[in-house]
N, C-alpha and C positions, 0 to 999 in steps of 0.2 A: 504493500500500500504506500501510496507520497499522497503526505498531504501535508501543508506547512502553514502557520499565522503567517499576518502580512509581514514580508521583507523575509519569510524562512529567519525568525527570530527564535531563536532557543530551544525549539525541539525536532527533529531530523526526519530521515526520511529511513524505510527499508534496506537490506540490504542493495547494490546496485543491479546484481543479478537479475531479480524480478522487475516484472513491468509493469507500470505506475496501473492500479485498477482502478482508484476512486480521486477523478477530479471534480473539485465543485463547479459547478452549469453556472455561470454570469448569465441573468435573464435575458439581459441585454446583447449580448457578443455570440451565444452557443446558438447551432441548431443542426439537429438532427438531418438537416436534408442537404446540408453543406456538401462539397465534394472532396473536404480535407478530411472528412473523419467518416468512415464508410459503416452503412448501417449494420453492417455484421461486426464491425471491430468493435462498436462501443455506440453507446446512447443515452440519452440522458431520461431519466426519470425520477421521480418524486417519492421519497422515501420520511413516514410517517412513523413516533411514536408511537406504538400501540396503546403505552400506558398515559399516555399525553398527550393528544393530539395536537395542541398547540405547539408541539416541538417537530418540525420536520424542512426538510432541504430538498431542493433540487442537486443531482449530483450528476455528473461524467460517468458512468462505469466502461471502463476498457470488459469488454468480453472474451479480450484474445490471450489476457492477464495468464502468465504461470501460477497467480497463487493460487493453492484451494479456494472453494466455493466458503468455505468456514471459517477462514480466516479473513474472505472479503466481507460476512456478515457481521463479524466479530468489530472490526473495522469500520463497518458502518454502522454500527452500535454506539461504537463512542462519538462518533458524529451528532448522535441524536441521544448521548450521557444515556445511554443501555450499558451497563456491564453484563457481557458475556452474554449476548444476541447469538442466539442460535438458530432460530427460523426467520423464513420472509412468505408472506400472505399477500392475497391480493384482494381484492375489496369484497370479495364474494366468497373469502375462508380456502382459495385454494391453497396449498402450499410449495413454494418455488423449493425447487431442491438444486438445480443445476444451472451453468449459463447457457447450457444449449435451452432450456426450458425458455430464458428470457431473450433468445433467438429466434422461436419457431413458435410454442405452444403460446407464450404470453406478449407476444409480439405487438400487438394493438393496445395493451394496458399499461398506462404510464403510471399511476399510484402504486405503492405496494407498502405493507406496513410490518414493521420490525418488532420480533417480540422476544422473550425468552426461552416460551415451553411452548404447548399449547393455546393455538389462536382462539382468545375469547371476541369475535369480533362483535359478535352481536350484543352483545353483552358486554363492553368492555370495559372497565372501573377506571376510566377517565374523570381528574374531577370534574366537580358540578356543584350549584349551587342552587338553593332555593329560587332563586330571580331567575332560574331561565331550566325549569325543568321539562318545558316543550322540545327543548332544542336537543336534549342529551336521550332523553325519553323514544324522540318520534326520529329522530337520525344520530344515531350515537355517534357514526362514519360520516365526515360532510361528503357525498356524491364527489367525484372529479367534476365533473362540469360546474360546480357553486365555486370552485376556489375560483380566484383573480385568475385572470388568464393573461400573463405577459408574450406578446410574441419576442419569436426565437429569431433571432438577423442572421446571423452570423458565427460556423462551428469555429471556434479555434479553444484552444487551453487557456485557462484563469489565467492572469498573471500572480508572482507570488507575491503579490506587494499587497492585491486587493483581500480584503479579508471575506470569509464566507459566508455566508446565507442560512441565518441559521434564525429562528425568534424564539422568542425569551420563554423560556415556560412561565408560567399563571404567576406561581409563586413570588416573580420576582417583576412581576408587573402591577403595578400604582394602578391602584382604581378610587378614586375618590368620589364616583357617586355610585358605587357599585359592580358589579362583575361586566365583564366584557365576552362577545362571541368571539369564537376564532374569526370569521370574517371580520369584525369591529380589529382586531388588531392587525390585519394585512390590508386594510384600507386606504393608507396614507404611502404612497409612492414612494421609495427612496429615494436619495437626491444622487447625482453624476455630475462630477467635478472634474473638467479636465486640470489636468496640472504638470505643465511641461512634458506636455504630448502625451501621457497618460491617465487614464478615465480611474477616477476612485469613484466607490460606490457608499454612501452614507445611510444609515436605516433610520427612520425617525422612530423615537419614543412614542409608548403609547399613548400617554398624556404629557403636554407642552403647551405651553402658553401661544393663543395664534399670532401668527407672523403678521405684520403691519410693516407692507411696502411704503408706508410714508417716512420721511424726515423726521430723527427725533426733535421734540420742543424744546429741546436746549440746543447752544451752539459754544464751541471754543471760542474763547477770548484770550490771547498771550498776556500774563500775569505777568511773570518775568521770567529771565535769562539770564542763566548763571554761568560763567566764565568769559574767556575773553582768547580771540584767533592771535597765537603769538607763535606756537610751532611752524608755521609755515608761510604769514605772513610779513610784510613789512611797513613800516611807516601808518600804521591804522591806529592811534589814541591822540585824540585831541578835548579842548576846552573849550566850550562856546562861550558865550558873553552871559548866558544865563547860570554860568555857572557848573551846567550839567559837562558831564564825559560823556564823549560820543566815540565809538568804538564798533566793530561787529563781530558777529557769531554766526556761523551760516549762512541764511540767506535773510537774515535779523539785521538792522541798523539799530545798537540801543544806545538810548539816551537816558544817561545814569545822574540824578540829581540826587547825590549824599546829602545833602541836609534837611529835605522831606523823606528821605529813604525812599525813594519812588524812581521810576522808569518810566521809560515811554518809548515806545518802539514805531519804526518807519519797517510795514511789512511788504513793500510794492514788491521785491524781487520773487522769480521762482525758481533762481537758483544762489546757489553758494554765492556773497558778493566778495570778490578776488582783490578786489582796489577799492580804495578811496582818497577824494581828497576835500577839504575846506575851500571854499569859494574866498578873495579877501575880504569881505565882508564878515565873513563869519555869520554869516546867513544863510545862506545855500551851502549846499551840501550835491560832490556827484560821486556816484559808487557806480562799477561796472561788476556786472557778475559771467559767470560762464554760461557756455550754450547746454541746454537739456537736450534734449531726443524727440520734442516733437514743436510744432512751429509757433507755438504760445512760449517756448522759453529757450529763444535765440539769444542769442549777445546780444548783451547792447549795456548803456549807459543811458542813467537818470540822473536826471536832477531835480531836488527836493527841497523842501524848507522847511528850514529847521524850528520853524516855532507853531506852522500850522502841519507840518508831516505832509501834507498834496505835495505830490508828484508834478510837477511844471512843464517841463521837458521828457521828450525819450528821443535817443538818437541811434544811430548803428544798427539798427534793425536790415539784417540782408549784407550790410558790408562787413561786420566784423563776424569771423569764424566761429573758432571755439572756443572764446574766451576774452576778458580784457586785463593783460598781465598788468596795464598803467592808464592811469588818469590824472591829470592835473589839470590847476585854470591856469592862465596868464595871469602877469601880476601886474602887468603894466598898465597906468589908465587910458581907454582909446573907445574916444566916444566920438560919433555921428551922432550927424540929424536924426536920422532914423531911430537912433536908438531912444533918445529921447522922448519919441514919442510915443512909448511905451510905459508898463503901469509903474504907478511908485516903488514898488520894491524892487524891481528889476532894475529904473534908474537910478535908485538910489545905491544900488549894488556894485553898479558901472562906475562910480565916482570912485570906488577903491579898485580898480583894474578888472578884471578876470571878464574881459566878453570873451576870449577864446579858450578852448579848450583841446587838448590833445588826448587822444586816443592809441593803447598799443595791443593788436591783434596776439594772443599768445599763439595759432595757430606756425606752422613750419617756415611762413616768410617774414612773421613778427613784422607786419604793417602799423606803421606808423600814420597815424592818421590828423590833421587838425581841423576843427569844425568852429563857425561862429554859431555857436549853441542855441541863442534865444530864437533863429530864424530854421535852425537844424540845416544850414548847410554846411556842405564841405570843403572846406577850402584846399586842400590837397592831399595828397596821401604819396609814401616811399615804401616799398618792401626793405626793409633793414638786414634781411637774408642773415638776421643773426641768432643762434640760438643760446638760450638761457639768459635772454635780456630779464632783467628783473623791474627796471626802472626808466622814469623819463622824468623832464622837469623845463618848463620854460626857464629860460635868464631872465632875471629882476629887470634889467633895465634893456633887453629889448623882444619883445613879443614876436620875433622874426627867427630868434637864435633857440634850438629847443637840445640837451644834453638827454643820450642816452647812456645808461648806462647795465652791466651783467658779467656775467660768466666769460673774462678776459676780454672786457667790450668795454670801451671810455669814446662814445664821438662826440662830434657838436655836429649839428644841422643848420642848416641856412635858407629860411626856406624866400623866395625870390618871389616877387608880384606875380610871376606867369604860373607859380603854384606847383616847381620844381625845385628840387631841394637841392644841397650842394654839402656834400659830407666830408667831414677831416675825423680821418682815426687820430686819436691821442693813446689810446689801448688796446692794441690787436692780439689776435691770435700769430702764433702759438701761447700769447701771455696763460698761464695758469692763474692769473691772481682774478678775484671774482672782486670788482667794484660794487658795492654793497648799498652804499650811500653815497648823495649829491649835497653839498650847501654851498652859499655865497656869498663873501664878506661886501660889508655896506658897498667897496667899488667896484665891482662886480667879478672878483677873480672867484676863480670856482674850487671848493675844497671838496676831496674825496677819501674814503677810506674802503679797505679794501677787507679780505678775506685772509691774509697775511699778518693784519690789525698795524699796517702802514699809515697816517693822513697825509696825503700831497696835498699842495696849492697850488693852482696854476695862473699864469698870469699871460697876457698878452701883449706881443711887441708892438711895435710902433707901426709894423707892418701888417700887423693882423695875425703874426704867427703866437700860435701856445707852447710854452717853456713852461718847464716845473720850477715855479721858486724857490721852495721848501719841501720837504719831504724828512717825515722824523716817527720812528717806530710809538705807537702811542698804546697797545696793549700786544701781552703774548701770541694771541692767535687771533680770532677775525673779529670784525669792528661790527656791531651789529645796526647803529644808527650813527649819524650827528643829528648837532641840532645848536644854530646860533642864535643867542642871547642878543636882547636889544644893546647891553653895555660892549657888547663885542668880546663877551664871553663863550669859549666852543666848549660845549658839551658833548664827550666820546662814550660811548658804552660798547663795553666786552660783549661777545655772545658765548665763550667760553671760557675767561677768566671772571667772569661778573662782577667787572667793575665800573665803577663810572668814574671819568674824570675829565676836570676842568682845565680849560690851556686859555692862556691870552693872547688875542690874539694881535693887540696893540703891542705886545712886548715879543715879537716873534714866535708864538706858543708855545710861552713859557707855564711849566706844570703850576698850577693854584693848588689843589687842593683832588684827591681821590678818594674812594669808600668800596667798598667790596658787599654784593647784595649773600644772602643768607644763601647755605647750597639748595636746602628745599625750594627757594624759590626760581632757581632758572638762571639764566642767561639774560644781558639785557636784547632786548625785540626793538625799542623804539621809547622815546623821551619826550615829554611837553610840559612845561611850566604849568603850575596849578596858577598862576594868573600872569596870563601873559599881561607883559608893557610894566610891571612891576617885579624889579629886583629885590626879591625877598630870598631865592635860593631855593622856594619849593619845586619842588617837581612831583611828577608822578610817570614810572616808570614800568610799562608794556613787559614782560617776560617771554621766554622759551618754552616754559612750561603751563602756559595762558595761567598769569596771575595777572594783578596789576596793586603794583605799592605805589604808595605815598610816605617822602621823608625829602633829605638834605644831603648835601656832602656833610652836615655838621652833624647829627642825628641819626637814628635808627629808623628804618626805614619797617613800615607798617602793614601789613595787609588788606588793600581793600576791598578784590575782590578775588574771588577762588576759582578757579577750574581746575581739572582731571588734565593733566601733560599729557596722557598720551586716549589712544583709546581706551572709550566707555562703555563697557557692555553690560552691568553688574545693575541692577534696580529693584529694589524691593518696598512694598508697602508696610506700615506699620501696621496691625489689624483692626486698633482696636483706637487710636490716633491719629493727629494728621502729620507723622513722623516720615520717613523713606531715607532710604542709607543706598550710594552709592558705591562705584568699585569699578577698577580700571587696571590698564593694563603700565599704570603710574604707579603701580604699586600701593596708591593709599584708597582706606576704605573713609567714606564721611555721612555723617549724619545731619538731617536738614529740618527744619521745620517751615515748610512752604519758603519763604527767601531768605531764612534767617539760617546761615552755615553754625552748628550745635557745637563738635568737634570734627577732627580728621585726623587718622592716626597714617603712620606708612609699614605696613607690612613688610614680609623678605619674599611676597609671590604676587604675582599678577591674577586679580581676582575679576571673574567674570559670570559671575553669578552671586546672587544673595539670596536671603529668607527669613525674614522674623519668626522666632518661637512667639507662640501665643501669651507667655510670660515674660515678653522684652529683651531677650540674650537674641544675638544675632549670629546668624550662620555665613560664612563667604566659602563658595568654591575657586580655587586656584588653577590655571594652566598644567601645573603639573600633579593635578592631581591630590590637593591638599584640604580638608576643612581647618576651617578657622573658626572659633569660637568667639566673641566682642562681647564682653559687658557692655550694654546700651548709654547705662550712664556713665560713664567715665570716657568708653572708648577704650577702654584695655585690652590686649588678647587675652583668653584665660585657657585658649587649647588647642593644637594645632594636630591636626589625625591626619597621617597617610593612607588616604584610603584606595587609591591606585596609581598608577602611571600618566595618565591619560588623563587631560582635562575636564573637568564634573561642568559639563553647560548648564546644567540646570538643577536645585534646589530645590527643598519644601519639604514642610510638617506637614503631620498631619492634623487634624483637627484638634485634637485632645493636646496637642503636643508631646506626645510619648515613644513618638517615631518619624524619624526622619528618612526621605528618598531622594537620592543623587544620581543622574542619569550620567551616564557620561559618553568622551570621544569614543571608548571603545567597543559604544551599543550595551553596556551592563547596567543593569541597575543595581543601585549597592543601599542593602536596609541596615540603619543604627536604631537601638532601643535610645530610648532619649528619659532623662530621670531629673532630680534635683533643678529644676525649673528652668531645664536647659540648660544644665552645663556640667553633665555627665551621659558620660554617650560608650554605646558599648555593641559592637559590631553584631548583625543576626546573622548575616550571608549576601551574598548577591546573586542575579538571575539574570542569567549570561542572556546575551544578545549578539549583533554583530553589527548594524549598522550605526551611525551616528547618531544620538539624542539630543534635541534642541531645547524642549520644552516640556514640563512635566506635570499634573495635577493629580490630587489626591479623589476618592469618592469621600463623599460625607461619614458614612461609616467607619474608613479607613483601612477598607477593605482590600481595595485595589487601585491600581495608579494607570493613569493615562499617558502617554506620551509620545513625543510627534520626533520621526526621523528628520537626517538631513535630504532625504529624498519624498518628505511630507506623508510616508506611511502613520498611519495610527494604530499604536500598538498598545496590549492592556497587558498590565503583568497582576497576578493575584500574589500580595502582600502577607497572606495567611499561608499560602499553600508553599510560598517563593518560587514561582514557575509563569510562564506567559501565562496567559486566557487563551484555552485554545477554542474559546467560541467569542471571538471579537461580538457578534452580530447580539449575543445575547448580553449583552454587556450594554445595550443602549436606551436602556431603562434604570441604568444605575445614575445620581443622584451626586455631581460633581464638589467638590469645594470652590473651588474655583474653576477660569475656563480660560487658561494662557497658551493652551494647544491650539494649534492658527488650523487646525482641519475638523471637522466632526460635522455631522446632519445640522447644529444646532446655530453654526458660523458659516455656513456653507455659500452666504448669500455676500461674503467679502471674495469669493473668488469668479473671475469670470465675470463681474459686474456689467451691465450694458450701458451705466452710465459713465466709468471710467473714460477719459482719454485717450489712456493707450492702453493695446492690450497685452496679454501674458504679462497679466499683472503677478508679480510675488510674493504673498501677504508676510512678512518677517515676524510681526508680534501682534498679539492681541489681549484685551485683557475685557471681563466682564465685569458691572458696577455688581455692588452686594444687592442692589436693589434687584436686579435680573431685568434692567429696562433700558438699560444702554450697552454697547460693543463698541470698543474704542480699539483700530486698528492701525499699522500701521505697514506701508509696503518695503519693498529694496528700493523705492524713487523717489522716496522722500516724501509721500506722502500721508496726512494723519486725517483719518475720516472715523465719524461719530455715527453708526448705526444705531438703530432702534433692537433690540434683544427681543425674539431670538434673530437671527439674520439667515433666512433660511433661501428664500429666492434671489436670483441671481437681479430683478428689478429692483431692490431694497435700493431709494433713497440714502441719503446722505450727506452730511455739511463736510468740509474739507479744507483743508488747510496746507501748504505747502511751502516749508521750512527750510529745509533739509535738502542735500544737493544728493548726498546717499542714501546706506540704509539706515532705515529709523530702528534702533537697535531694540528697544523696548520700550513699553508702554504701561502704566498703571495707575489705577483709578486710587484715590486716598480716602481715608476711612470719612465716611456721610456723602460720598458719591458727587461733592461738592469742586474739587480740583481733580486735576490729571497729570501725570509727569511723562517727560519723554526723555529718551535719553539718546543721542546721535552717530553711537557706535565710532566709527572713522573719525569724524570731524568733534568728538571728547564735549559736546556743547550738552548741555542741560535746562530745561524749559519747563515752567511753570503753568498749567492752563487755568481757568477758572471757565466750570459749568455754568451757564449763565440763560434763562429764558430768552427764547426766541423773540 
């Protein structure tokens, strides 16, 4: 016999010898008249409980099978939980003894029913109930013609991923107004999911709350955003005139005002924003983001305002490729008539310089582009044919002269009235030194540093040629930002000896004064005075590891706001509070209360999963294989278990808290006894599997655990027995704790959607509220949509929101169904929703 759960998870097949007799019949895919499976090899038919009728399957029987007849019965007994099936009947008490019989004599009859001894059919002690003794009384046997009649398409074999066909016996079916007929329970269709070219088969429960294809009454509103793009960005934190930080995450612009403790976010973009820069006004604001995959999120460049957030402008649509690695305004003022006659904030913007603006394609010829923005035209464009340009920047004093700089790249550009440019290399290839950063002293000589952590100065002759003035080694290794002070103060920062220091530059840049930032917090990213035009010495300085502090060269420099350095994959809800604890691949775990960072400690392993005990002790699984134990209130570790090799994706208690389940890379799942209120833990076994585990939930009893492969199989393992469920189908009447498994009858309606975008959509995480009235999901494209629970048709409505230029790593609803967290996987960003009426 072969027969295997979905994915052939933990329990095998027959020796190889024999040939496979009992495959399960997909209603959908099998049929008997196909020209692949020939009607004498093998057929399918309908195999009944005797002592259950409620329990029976369609199945494959190969009839050309070496095994015995007694061992295929035996076989198909546990299919239908008979121990030791020794006869098979047909609806009229005959009894089948051989397969020649289900060849020739019994050839026209598709039911047949499995028993132990002798067939009691007429008679047979099936339960029953007082509420329906017509039904057991006047047809014990329901006829084959009364069941549902599925057509048959198409013969081939199950695949072993799809689980089998089987319904729940009575016992373990919810009746809440009473007993059900076996027709009442085969009434409700399965659901068919395709998912990366293969069809899974979902069985609905017998009782569930009905589906409502409408929009839930609530919709997502960004609360806030926790951290700050410093790992791969450059030159992104500044200070508006109002005081707030303006900074981004994703595809987020926020705007951080500490002394209301509040935010405010600019959400126009739908992708990652890659650049930015300040308008001279400190009014507008233009960010370019990258191209997505469908024609709603091209390249292009916005520009904003920063005190109403409307979007003013959009430019680049169709010209720029896949991305905008630079953006700057001009500084210089250059005003027309024309311009003039436009609205007060835009003239009024024009009186401090910036009507032009530059653009730089990151695509493979890195286009250089300049546009006079407020009219969105183009005034000319160069292919720079250079790659790993990082940066560009108009010259102060003339809006004609624009400096690129990158990866052994130093030019000036000249761009000409007729809208062609004219190029001088300063830093060519084969140079290895990566120019990092551009500034320019009050007379316009231009200062660089590099990746070497060199500053040059370059100045100009009398003829128009550039000469190095200066040049003097100003940290160990590469230079991560400048940034000139109105007193003609330069400001340097390390991006791997993390320091900052001062040089004058009235005195030949001569050293003032240095300071060294802390090692937990990073590298310096990027530098801006906390009030510009005022020489007080503060600053606030951008990291490596997306922090950002505030302090002095005189003073300790302070934290004020957090994110995860590296990837974020780890998120868990508190059960019973509005608490949640991160974990990343930064090594540290932290604790939050909605925007308010509690503690963060930094482990010795990269954690990518969580789980609150129901008692407040926190659980973290590690890359290699490690739990971790956190006292909640402190932040302590109090235990660290090796429980495999292989990374634990996914975590959780169970209800009571007295057992814990950890799925992991290597398809196992591994059960700990859990005692002393979570923080004594004492191994049961584990139950082998083989493919990969993402996602894992417990049932309310704590009976058995769900969980979802890397290839979106759904697999149940029984937690009492320590073995898979080898009746998935019967298992879909059991009674979840939670529902962060992205596949089942019950979410089926986030895959395949017909209102989506784009299709072969990948659902990555999802979580359900405690109230059982919302599905909050999120895909691989960054998108986060709010269903109504259950989500069963592929029509289901939905609000939507799109953040995120990746995958949106995980998703969870906080205790009173009132906020939502996400967390952004790749891009380490962290975000706040608020559930809010429609």
């Amino acid at each position: 016999m072969w027969y295997a759960s979905p994915g052939n998870q933990g329990w095998g097949s027959k020796p190889a010898s024999r040939k496979p007799s009992i495959m399960e019949a997909d209603l959908g895919t099998l049929s008997t008249t196909s020209g692949s499976i020939k009607r004498s090899a093998g057929r399918v038919i309908r195999i009944i409980n005797n002592l259950d009728h409620s329990v029976q399957c369609r199945v494959l029987l190969n009839l050309r099978t070496s095994q015995p007849f007694e061992e295929v019965l035996e076989d198909l007994g546990q299919v239908l939980k008979i121990n030791g099936a020794k006869k098979m009947y047909t609806g009229t008490g005959q009894e089948v003894r051989s397969f020649s019989q289900l060849r020739n004599e019994f050839a026209d009859v598709d039911t047949f029913y499995l028993a132990t001894g002798t067939a009691l059919i007429a008679g047979s002690p099936i339960r029953r109930s007082r509420s329906r003794p017509s039904v057991v009384a006047a047809a014990p046997i329901l006829p084959t013609d009364e069941l549902p009649k599925v057509p048959l398409r198409g013969a081939r074999p199950r695949s072993k991923s799809r689980p089998r066909i089987l319904y729940a016996p009575e016992s373990e079916i919810l009746r809440p107004n009473g007993e059900y007929t076996m027709l009442d329970i085969m009434k409700e269709e399965p659901t068919k999911v395709t998912i990366r070219g293969l069809r899974r088969t979902f069985y609905p429960p017998v009782h569930h709350a009905p589906a409502d294809n409408s929009p839930p009454d609530k919709k997502l509103q960004l609360q806030w955003v926790h951290g700050y793009r410093g790992i791969d960005a450059r030159r992104n934190l500044w200070v508006l005139p109002s005081g707030e930080l303006l900074y981004y995450v994703a595809a987020v612009a926020v705007l951080f005002d500490r002394d209301e403790d509040a935010q405010r976010h600019y959400t126009g973009h739908t992708e990652d924003i890659m650049c930015m820069d300040v308008h001279p006004s400190r009014e507008l604001v233009a960010s370019g983001q990258k191209a997505g995959r469908d024609r709603k999120s091209q390249a292009h460049v916005r520009i904003w305002s920063t005190e109403s957030l409307q979007t003013l402008y959009v430019f680049g649509m169709g010209e720029l490729d896949s991305g905008v690695t630079a953006v700057a305004f001009s500084q210089l003022v250059n005003l027309s008539p024309g311009l003039l006659m436009m609205g007060k904030l835009i003239s009024d913007s024009l009186q401090n310089g910036g009507s032009y603006i530059l653009a730089v394609d990151s695509g493979r010829e890195s286009i250089l582009s300049v546009w006079q923005w407020q009219w969105g035209h183009l005034l000319g464009k160069v292919a720079t044919l250079q790659e790993g340009l990082s940066g560009a920047a108009f010259h102060p004093l003339d809006d004609n002269l624009i400096i690129t700089h990158g990866r052994g790249h130093l030019a000036f550009w000249h761009r000409r009235k007729d809208g062609f440019f004219e190029r001088t290399d300063i830093v060519k290839q084969p140079s290895r030194s990566h120019v990092t950063s551009v500034q320019f002293e009050p007379d316009g000589d231009v200062i660089t540093a590099d990746s070497d952590g060199f500053i040059t100065i370059y100045s100009v002759d009398s003829d128009g040629a550039y000469f190095v003035r200066t040049e003097f080694e100003a940290h160990n290794k590469g230079i991560g930002c400048l940034i000139m002070l109105g007193e003609g103060t330069l400001l340097s920062g390390g991006e791997k000896d993390r320091k900052i220091a001062a040089w004058d530059s009235l005195q030949n840049y001569k050293k003032i004064a240095d300071t060294k930032l802390p090692e937990a917090a990073g590298g310096v990213r990027t530098i801006y005075p906390q009030r510009p035009g005022r020489n007080d010495g503060n600053i606030y300085v951008g990291t490596t590891r997306n922090n950002i502090l505030e302090g002095s060269l005189q003073r300790r420099f302070t934290q004020v706001v957090f994110g995860h350095g590296r990837q974020l994959w780890g998120l868990a809800a508190h059960p019973d509070d509005e608490l949640y604890a991160t974990a990343g691949h930064d090594k540290h775990v932290a604790l939050w209360r909605k925007n308010k960072l509690i503690w963060t400690i930094q482990t010795g392993y990269e954690c990518v999963a969580l789980a609150f005990h129901p008692f407040g002790t926190l659980a973290a699984g590690s890359t290699e294989g490690h739990l971790l134990v956190i006292n909640c209130e402190n932040g302590a570790v109090m235990l660290t278990l090796r429980v495999c090799g292989s990374p634990l994706n996914c975590v959780a208690y169970n209800q009571v808290g007295d057992m814990i389940a950890m799925g992991s890379q290597n398809g196992s799942i591994y059960l700990f006894r859990v005692s002393r209120d979570g923080f004594s833990y004492k191994k049961v076994n584990k139950i082998r599997g083989s493919q990969p585990l993402t996602h894992l939930d417990w049932s309310m009893d704590g009976n058995f655990v769900q969980t979802v492969t890397i290839d979106f199989d759904l697999l149940f393992w029984d937690a009492k027995s320590l073995s898979p469920e080898r009746s998935p189908i019967a298992m879909k009447d059991v009674k979840w704790l939670t529902n962060n498994c992205t596949v089942g009858f019950l979410v089926a309606g986030q895959w395949s959607n017909r209102y989506y975008s784009t299709t072969n959509t990948i659902v990555a995480t999802c979580s359900r509220s405690a109230a059982h009235d919302m599905l909050a999901s999120g895909d691989a494209e960054g998108y986060l949509r709010l269903f109504r629970y259950p989500c069963i048709s592929p029509r289901g409505e939905f609000h939507e929101s799109k953040v995120y230029s990746g995958m949106l790593a995980c998703v969870r609803f906080l205790c009173g169904d009132h906020t939502l967290i996400t967390v952004g996987g790749t891009d380490a960003s962290l975000m706040v929703w608020d559930i809010v009426e429609e």
